[in-house]
C-alpha positions in Angstrom: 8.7 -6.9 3.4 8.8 -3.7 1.2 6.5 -2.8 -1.6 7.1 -1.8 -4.9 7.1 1.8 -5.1 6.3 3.8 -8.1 7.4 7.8 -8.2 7.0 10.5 -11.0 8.3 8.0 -14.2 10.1 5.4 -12.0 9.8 2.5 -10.0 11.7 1.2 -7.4 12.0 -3.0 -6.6 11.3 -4.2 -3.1 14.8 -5.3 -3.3 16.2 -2.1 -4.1 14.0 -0.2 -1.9 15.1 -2.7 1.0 18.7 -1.6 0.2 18.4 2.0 0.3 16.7 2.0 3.2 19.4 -0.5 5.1 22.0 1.9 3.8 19.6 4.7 5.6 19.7 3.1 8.4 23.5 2.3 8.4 24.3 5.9 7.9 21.7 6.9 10.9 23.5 4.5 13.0 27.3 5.8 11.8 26.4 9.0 12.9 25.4 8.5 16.7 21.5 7.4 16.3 20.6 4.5 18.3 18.2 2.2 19.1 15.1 4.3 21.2 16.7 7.4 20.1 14.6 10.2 18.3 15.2 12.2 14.6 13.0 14.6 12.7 12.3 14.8 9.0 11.0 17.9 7.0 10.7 16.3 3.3 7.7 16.4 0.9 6.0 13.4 -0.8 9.0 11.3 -2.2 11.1 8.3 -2.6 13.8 9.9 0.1 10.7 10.1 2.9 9.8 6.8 2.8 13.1 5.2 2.6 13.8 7.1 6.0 10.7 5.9 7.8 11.7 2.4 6.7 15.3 3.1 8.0 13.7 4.5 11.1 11.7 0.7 11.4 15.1 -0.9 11.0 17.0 0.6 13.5 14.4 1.0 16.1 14.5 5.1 15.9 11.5 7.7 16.5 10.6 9.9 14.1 9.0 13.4 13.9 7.5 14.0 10.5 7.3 17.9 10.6 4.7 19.5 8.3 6.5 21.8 5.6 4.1 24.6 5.7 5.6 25.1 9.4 7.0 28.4 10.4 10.6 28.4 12.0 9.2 29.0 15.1 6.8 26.3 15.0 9.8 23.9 13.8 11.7 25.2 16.7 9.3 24.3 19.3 8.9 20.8 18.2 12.6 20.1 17.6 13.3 20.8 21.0 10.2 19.5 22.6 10.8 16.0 20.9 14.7 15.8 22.1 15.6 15.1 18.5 19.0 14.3 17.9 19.3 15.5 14.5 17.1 17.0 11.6 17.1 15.5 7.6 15.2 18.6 5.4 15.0 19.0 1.9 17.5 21.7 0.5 14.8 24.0 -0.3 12.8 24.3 2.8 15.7 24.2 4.6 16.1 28.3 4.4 12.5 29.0 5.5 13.1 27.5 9.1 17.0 27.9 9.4 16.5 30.8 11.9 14.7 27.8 14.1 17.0 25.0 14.4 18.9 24.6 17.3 22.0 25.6 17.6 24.6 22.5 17.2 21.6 20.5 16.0 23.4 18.7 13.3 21.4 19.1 10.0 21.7 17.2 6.8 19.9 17.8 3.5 18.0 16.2 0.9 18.8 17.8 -2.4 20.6 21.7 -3.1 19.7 24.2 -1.4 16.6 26.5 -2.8 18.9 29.7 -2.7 22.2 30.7 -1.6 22.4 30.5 2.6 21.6 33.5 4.0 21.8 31.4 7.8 24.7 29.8 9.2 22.6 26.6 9.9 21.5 26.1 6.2 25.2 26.7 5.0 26.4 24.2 7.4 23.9 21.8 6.4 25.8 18.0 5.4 24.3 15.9 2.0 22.1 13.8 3.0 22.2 11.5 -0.1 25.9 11.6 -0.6 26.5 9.7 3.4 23.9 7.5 2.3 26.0 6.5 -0.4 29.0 6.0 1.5 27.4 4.2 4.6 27.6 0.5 4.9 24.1 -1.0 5.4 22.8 -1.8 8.8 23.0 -5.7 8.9 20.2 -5.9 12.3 16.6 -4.9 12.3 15.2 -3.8 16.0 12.2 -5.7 17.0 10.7 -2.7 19.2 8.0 -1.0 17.7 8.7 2.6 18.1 8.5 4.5 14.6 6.1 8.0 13.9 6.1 10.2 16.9 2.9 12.6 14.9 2.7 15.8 16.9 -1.2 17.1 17.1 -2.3 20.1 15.3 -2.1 22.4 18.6 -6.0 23.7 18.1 -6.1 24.0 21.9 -2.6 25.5 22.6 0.9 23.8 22.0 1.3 20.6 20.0 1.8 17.7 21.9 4.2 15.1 20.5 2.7 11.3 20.9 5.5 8.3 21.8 4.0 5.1 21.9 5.7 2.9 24.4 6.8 -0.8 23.6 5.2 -3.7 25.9 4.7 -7.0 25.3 6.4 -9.4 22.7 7.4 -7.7 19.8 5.7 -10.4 17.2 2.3 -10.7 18.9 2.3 -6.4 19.3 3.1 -6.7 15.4 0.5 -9.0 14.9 -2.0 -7.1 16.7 -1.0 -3.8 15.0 -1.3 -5.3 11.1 -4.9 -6.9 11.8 -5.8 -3.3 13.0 -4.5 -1.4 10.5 -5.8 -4.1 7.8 -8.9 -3.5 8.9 -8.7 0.3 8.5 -7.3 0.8 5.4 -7.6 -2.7 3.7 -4.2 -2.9 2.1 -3.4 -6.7 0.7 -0.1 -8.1 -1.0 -1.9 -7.8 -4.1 -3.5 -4.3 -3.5 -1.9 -1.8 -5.9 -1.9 1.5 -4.0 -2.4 5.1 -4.3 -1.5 8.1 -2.0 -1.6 11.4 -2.5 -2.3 13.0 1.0 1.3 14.4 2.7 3.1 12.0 5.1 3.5 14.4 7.9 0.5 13.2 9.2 -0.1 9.7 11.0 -2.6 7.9 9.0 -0.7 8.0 5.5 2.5 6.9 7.3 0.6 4.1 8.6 -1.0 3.6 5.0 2.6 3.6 3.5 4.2 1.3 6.4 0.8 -1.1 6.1 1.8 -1.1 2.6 5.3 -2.2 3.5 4.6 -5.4 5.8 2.3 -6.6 2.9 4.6 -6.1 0.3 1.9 -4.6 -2.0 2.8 -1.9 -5.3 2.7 1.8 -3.9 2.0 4.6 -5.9 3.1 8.0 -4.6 2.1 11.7 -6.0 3.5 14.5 -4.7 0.2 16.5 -3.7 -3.4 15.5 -4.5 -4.8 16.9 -7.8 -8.5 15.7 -8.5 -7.7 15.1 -12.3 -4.4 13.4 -11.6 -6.1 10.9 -9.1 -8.7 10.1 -11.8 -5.5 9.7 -14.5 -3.5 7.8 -11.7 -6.2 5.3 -11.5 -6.7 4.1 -14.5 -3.3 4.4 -15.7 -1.8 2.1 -13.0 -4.9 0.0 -12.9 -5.4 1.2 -8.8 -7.1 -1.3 -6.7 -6.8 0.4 -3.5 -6.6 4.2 -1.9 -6.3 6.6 0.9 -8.1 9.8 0.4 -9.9 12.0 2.8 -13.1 13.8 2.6 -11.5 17.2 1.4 -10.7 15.4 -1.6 -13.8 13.7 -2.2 -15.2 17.1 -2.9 -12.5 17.9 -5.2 -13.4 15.1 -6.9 -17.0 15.4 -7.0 -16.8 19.5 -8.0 -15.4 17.9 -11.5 -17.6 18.2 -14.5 -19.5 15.1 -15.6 -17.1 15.3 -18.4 -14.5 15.2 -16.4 -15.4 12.5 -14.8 -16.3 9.9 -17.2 -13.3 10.7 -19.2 -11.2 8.3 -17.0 -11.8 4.2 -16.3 -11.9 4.0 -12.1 -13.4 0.3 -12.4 -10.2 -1.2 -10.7 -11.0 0.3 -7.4 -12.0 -2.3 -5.0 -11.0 -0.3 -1.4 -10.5 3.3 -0.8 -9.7 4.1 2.6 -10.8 7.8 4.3 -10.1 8.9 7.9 -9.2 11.8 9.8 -11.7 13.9 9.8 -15.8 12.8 9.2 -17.1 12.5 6.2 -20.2 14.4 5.4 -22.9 12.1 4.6 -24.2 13.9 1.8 -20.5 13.7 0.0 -19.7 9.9 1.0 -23.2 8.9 -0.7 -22.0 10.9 -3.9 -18.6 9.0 -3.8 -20.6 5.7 -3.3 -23.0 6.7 -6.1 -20.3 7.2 -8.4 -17.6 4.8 -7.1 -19.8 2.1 -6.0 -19.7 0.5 -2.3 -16.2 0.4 -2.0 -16.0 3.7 0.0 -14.6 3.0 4.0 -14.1 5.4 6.4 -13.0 4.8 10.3 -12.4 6.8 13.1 -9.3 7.4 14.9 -6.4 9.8 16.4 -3.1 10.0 16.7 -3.6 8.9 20.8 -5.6 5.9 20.5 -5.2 5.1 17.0 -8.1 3.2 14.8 -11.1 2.9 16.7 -14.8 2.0 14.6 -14.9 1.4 11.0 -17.9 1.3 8.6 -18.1 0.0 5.4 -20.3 1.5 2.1 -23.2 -0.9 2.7 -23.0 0.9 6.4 -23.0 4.2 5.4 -26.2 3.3 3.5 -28.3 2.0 6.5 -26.4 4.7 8.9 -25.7 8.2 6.8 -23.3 9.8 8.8 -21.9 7.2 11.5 -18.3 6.8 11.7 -19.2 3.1 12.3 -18.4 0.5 14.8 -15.8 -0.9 16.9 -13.2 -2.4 15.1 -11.6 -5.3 17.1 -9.9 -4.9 20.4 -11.9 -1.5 21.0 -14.4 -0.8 23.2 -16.2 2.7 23.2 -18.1 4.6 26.1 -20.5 8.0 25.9 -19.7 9.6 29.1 -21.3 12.8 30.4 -19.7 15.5 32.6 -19.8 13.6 35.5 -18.3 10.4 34.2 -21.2 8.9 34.2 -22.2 6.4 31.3 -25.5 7.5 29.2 -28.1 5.7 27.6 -27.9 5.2 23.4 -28.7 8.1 21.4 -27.7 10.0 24.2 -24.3 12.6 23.5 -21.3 12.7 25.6 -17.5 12.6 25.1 -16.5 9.6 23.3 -14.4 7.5 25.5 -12.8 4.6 24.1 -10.0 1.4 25.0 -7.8 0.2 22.4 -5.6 -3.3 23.1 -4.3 -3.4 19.8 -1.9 -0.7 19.9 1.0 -0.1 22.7 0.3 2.8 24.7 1.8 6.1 24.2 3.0 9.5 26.5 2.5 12.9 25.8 6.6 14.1 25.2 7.3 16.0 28.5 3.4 16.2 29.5 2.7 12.7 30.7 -0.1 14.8 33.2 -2.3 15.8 30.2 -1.7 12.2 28.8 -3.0 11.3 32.7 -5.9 13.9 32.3 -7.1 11.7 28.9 -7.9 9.0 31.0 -11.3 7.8 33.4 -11.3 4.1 34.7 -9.1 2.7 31.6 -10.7 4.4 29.0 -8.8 7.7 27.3 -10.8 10.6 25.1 -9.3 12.9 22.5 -12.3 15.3 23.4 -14.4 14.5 20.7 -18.3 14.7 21.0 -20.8 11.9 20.3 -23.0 9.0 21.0 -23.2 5.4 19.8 -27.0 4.8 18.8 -29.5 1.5 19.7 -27.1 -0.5 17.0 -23.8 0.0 18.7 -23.0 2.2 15.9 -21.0 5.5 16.9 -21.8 8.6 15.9 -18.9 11.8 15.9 -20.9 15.5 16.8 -17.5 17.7 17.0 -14.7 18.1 18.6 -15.3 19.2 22.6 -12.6 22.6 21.9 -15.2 23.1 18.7 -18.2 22.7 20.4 -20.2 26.0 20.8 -22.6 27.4 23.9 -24.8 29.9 22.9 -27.7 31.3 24.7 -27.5 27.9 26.3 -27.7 25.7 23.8 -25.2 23.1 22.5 -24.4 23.7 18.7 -21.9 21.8 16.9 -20.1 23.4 14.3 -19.8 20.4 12.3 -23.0 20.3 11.3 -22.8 23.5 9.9 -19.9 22.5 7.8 -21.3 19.5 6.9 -24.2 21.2 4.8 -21.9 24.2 4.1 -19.5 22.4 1.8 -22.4 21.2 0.0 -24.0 24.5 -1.1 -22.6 24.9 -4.9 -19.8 28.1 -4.9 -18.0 26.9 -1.7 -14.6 25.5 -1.5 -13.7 25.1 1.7 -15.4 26.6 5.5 -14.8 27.1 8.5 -17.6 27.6 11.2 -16.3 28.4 14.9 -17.9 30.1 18.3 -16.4 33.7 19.6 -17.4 35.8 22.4 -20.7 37.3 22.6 -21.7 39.6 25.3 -25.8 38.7 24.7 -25.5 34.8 24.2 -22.3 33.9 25.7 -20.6 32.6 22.0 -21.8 33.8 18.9 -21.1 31.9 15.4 -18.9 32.9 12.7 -18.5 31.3 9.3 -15.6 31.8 7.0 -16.2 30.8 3.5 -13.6 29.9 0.7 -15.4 30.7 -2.4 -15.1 28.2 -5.5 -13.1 29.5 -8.7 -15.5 32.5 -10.3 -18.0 31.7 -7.4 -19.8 35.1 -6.3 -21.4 34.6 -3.1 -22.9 36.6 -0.7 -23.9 36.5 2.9 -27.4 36.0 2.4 -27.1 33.4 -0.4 -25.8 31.4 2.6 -27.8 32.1 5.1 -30.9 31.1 2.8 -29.4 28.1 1.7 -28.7 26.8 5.8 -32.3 27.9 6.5 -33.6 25.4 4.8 -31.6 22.8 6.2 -30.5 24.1 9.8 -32.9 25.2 12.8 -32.1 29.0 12.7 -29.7 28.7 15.8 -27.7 27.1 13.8 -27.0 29.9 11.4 -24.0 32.2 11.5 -24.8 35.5 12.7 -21.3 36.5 11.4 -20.4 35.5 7.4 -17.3 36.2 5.6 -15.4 35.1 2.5 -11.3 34.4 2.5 -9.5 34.1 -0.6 -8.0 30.8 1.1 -8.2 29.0 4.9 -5.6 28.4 6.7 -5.8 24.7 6.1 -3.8 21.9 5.3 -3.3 19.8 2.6 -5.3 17.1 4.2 -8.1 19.8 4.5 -8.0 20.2 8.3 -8.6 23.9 9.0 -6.7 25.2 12.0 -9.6 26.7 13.6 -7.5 28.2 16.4 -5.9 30.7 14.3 -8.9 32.2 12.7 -10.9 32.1 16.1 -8.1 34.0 17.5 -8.0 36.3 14.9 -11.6 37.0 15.0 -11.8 37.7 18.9 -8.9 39.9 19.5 -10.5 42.5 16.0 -13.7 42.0 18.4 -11.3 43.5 21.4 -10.3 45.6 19.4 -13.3 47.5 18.3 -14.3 46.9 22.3 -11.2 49.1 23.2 
């Protein structure tokens, strides 16, 4: 099935959707791609990006969603990492990565060129849209479920690409799949749909091809705008969404004015994942929104894991909730060992509703995931008496210092809710007295005047005084992306090489 999807002023039919993406997928397959063969895809939030994932579902391709912010040497590494056969870019981002490309990688283009080629790869570059138009539509559909190959964000070195591997009949792997993700994100034939969060990453493909299978009306904004979610919703009478907590303070930092000037009442199922939600901000969003407010827990390894509804979140502020089916989670310590409830460890979990999945050329780290059948992303937590789970941090987030275990996330957490902050980042650097020391960077509202202190009093009456930042500093902007994940890496790098520095 396809859904209805609506775009700036237009809307596209299932029917015509359906045809544009067979003719996709005819052209893909005119020009050498095959089934189990891999292509990557540098676009922005459009009609053009969704018409190739559906193409890619058709022909039974793999492909690499690359996120547009990337440099051309992070481009480069993933093209050749992922063995992609070709590359489809819109015109004006191709320039900013041409120097990256491989050579003889054949390119094609979505739309003119930002400026006149300065590289021989973007002058080379074919029209996308114009082979469309020639190709003849594919007439077969593969029935191997291949699609997304999401690289991770690379906060503990290199990005890793994930390939899932299909096993098992196709319509029963389907079937599996659909109840998972149904479960997750809540799409129906009847939902009308909103997404606003950029489809380089894995859950808003798999909100957009959820949408797909159940034929349901699809609304698709470029970026996320607080005000234009709130106009979105009551202008196309949006019953279901997929936003993430990043935008729920956007939302919630609107004046009350602001607010009530738009009718969200047709809201029935908004849908939030990767990355935890503050309890403090999902019980605002409830408060306004009503119970209607879902989050799960997942990664791009093991896919949808524990889900927890509004009602939940009410009983259990600040779970990530329980196992959905077809999981089973485990709180292991160092030794492998399972520990009692309440009781944190690295979250272990097995998932039988999704085909398994490789590491692109680094099947050992996929190996090293693993202990006695269940696989860990290296996230921190513990399920309590209730079987409800519980996520602390990250394990490559998690900070020693002076022998203590302190978990940056909690600092966030009550961080992005002191009035004046926009965004933070909290991470551990060397310390010579305690081992790790903590550091706080701080994006400061619009007009906001902060100061150190202001923060640290604000945490002291919230946080044991370990917990506090002995380092504070404000940065016009983080180095985040547009679904509000903060690559940590970069500023912890930055951080301890200036403390080499002044070492030296």
């Amino acid at each position: 099935m396809f859904p209805t999807l609506s775009f700036g002023n237009t809307e596209i039919a299932p029917a015509e959707l359906a045809a544009r993406a067979a003719k996709a997928a005819g052209f893909l397959a005119s020009i050498g791609l095959a089934d189990g063969d891999t292509f990557a895809v540098m676009l922005r939030n459009q009609p053009a990006l969704i018409e190739i994932m559906l193409a890619a579902r058709q022909l039974g391709a793999y492909f690499v969603p690359l996120n547009w912010h990337f440099t051309a040497a992070e481009t480069s590494f993933i093209l050749r990492d992922s063995g992609a056969k070709l590359l489809i870019i819109g015109g004006d981002l191709l320039p900013g990565v041409a120097d990256g490309i491989p050579v003889n990688m054949p390119v094609y283009r979505v739309g003119p060129l930002a400026a006149p080629p300065g590289q021989d790869t973007a002058s080379e570059a074919r029209d996308w849209n114009a082979g469309v138009e020639r190709a003849e539509p594919l007439r077969t559909s593969s029935d191997k479920f291949r699609g997304m190959v999401p690289y991770t964000s690379g906060t503990t070195g290199q990005p890793k690409g994930v390939r899932r591997i299909p096993q098992g009949d196709p319509a029963e792997v389907a079937l599996r799949m659909g109840r998972m993700y149904q479960r997750s994100l809540g799409v129906l034939p009847t939902s009308r749909c909103l997404i606003s969060a950029p489809l380089y990453h894995s859950a808003p493909t798999s909100y957009i091809l959820l949408a797909s299978r159940q034929g349901a009306w699809l609304r698709l904004e470029p970026r996320f705008d607080a005000l234009e979610t709130l106009a979105a919703i009551e202008r196309f009478r949006i019953t279901d969404a997929y936003l993430v907590p990043t935008m729920y303070v956007r939302l919630l930092r609107l004046t009350a004015a602001e607010r009530s000037r738009y009718d969200t009442s047709s809201l029935r199922f908004v849908a939030s994942t990767g990355a935890p939600c503050p309890a403090e901000v999902k019980r605002a969003m409830i408060d306004w929104w009503g119970d209607i407010i879902n989050e799960t827990y997942a990664s791009s390894e093991l896919g949808y894991l524990t889900a927890i509804s509004s009602k939940e979140a009410r009983v259990k502020p600040g779970s990530a909730g329980r196992p959905i089916e077809g999981v089973t989670i485990r709180i292991l310590d160092e030794q492998g060992r399972e520990v009692p409830a309440n009781t944190i460890g690295k979250i272990y979990a097995r998932q039988t509703l999704m085909p398994s999945f490789t590491y692109i050329n680094r099947q050992s780290d996929r190996d090293a995931l693993e202990h006695d059948g269940f696989l860990t992303v290296g996230d921190i937590g513990y399920v309590d008496s209730d079987g409800y789970l519980f996520v602390s941090d990250r394990r490559s987030d998690l900070v020693l210092s002076g022998g203590v275990n302190i978990y940056p996330a909690e600092i966030e957490a009550q961080l992005i809710t002191m009035p004046g902050i926009a965004d933070c980042a909290v991470f551990g650097v060397p310390d010579a007295e305690f081992g790790q020391a903590l550091v706080a960077v701080i994006q400061p509202g619009e007009e906001a005047w902060l100061t150190a202190e202001q923060v640290r009093s604000f945490l002291a009456t919230r946080l044991a005084g370990f917990k506090i930042p002995r380092t504070i500093v404000f940065r016009a902007q983080l180095p985040r992306e547009d679904t509000g994940k903060i690559f940590k890496r970069k500023l912890r790098d930055e951080f301890t090489q200036t403390q080499a520095s002044k070492a030296q």
